[in-house]
N, C-alpha and C positions, 0 to 999 in steps of 0.2 A: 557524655551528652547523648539524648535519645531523642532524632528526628525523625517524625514521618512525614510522607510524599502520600498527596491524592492529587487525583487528575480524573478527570471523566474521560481521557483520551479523545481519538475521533480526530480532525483533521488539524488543530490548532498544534496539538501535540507531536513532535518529531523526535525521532529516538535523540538524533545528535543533542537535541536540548536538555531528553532526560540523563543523555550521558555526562554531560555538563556538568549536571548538578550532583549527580551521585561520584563522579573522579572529581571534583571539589568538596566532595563531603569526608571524601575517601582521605584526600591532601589534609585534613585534619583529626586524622583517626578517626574521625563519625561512621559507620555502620545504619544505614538508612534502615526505616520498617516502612516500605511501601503497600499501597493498596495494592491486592491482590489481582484486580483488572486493569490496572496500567503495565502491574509485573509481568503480565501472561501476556500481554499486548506484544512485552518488548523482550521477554526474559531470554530469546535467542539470539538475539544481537546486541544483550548488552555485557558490557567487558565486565570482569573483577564483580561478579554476584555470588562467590561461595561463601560472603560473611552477612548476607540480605536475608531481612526476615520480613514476611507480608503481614497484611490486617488486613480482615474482611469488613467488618462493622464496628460501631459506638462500641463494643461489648471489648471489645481487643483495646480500647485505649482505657489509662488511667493517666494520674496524675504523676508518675515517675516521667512522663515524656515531658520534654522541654520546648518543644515545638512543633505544629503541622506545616508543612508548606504546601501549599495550595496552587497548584498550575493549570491554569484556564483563565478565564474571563470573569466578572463577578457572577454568574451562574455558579460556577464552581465554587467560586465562597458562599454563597449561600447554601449547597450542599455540603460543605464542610459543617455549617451551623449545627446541622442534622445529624452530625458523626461527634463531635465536642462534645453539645450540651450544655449540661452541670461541671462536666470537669475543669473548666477553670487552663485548659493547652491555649496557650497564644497560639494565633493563625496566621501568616505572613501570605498574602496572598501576591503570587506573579504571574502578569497580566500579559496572556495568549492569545485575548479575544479583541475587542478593539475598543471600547470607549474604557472600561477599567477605574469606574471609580471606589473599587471596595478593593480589586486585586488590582494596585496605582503601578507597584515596582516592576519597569520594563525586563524581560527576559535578557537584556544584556548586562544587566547588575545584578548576576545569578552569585559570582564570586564574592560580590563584594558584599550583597546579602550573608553568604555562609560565615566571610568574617566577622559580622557583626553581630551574628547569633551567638560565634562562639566566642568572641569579646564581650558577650552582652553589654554593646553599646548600640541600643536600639531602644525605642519607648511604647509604650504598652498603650493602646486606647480601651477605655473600657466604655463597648459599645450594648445603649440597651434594646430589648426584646420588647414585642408587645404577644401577650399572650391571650390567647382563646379560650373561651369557655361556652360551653354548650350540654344543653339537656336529652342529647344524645351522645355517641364517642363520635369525635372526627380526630384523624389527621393522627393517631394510635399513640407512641411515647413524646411525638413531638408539636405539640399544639401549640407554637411559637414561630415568633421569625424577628427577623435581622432587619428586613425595609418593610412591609407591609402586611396588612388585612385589609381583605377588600372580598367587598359583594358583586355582585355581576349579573347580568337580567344573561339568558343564557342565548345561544347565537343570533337568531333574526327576531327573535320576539321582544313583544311591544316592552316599553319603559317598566321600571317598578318603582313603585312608592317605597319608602324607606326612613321609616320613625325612627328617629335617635333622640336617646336621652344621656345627658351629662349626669351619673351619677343619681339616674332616677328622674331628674327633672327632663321635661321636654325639652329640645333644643329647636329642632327642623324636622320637615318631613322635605325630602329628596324626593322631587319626580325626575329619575335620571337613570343613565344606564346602568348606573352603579354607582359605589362609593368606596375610598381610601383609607383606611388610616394606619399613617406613615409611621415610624421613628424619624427622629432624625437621619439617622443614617439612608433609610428611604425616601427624604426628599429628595434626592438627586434624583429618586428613580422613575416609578411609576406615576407616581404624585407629580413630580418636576412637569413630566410630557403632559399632563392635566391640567397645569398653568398653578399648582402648586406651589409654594414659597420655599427657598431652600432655607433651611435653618443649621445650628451649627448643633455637631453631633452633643456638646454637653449643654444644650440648651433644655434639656429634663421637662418636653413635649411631646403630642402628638398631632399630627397634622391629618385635619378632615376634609377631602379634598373630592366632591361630586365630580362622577364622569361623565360629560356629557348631559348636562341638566337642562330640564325644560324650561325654566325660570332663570330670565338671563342675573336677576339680581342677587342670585346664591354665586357664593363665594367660600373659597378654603378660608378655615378659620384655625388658629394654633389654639390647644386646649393644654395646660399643665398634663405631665403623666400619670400625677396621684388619682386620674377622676376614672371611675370604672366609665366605659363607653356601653350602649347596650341597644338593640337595633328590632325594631317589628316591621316584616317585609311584608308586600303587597302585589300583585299582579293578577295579570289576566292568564299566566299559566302558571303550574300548583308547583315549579320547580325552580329556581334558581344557584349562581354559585357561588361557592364561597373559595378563596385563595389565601394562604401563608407564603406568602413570596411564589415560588412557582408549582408548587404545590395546591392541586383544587381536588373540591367533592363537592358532586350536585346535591344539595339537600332538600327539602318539603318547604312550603311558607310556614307551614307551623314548628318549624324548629326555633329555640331561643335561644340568640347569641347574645353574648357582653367581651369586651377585649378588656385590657388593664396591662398592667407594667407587666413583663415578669419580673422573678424576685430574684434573677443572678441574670449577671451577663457575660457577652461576647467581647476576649478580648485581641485585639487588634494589632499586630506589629510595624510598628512604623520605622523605617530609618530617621534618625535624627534632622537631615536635612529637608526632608518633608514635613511638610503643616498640610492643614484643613485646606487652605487660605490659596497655596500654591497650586492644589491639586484640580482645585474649582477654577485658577486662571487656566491651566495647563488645559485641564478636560473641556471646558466652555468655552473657551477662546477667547477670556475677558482680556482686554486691554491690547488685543492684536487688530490690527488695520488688515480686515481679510480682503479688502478691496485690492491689495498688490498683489 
């Protein structure tokens, strides 16, 4: 079996935890290939690394690996997206940071993760992308994301207008500070804090969700994912932004965007006793009396 470990490090991360999981990987002949800036982070105080081999980029993985695991907060999975791709590595994300609804599995079910990988008794989500398209290059091999695209009027300046068409036809024009559009998997996120709807990740939609609109009668609307989305911006200044989850580039009003499905996805490792369903009670706090 061939697992790799990325982390952004920084303060979430402690050696004790990455020792955890490499003398548990170890406990079952596993051989980790770590990224190379978590390994240099810790490569002096970690025990048993004469059998450890690094990755620096996307370019170092293929499809012989059997898993990434992913240590941080969902920031971290979603830079994981950027390192996957196309290849098709499940990504098991364990959650360092604090709300965690993409990296859900607590860092103290570190062991009982690695048995499940190497039981493969675990279940695979297959999570889709919404992809970018533009008449100039943005965003270089990776013009996709895991929760969102989104437009953005750029720090204090005034609102922007924002033409959207469904697949060509008119929809709305946004006078707002911006605009959304989610995967499912991104309604929890950015969309959610915008009064967004959560929907469930195999619900094969995307969510259009204005931020901060001038027109209290605009509303997020759910659109199917087969519909290309495609956007004409407008403002009192010649620049605004454009984001792939936490990734942005200021671009001109005169650039042309459209988003649409991408055509592979991100797939997702759950342990068996997680659902959708539990993760949204757990992280929201549905069905808890937070008044005691």
């Amino acid at each position: 079996m061939k697992i790799a470990i990325y982390s952004r490090g920084g303060e979430h991360i402690q050696l004790a935890d990455l020792q955890n999981l490499t003398d548990a990987l170890n406990a079952v002949k596993v051989n980790p290939v770590v990224h190379e800036d978590i390994f240099n982070q810790f490569r002096n105080e970690l025990t048993n690394v004469e059998g450890y081999t690094t990755f620096a980029d996307s370019e170092d993985l293929d499809d012989s690996f059997d898993c990434l695991i992913s240590l941080g907060g969902d920031g971290t999975m979603l830079d994981t997206v950027t390192l996957v791709r196309d290849k098709n590595i499940p990504v098991l994300g364990v959650n360092f940071g604090r709300l965690g609804f993409l990296a859900s599995l607590g860092k103290e079910n570190l062991e009982a993760a690695v048995q499940a990988l190497v039981t493969r008794s675990y279940a695979v989500d297959k999570r889709t992308l919404v992809h970018l398209d533009a008449n100039i290059p943005m965003f270089g091999e990776t013009p996709y994301a895991l929760n969102e695209f989104a437009i953005h009027k750029r720090e204090t300046s005034p609102m922007i207008k924002i033409h959207t068409y469904l697949n060509g036809e008119f929809l709305n024009t946004y006078w707002a500070d911006g605009l959304i559009v989610s995967t499912p998997t991104g309604s929890t996120g950015y969309s959610l804090s915008c009064n967004g709807p959560v929907v469930f990740p195999e619900s094969q939609s995307f969510v259009i969700t204005p931020v901060a609109p001038h027109n209290l009668n605009v509303r997020p609307i759910i659109v199917p994912d087969n519909n290309i989305i495609s956007f004409e911006v407008e403002g009192r200044t010649d620049q605004f932004i454009c984001a792939l989850d936490s990734r942005r580039e200021t671009v001109g009003k005169q650039v042309q965007l459209a988003v649409k499905k991408e055509n592979f996805t991100i797939s997702l490792v759950r342990l068996h006793e997680k659902n959708f369903l539990q993760t949204l009670r757990e992280k929201l706090a549905w069905g808890f009396d937070t008044r005691n």
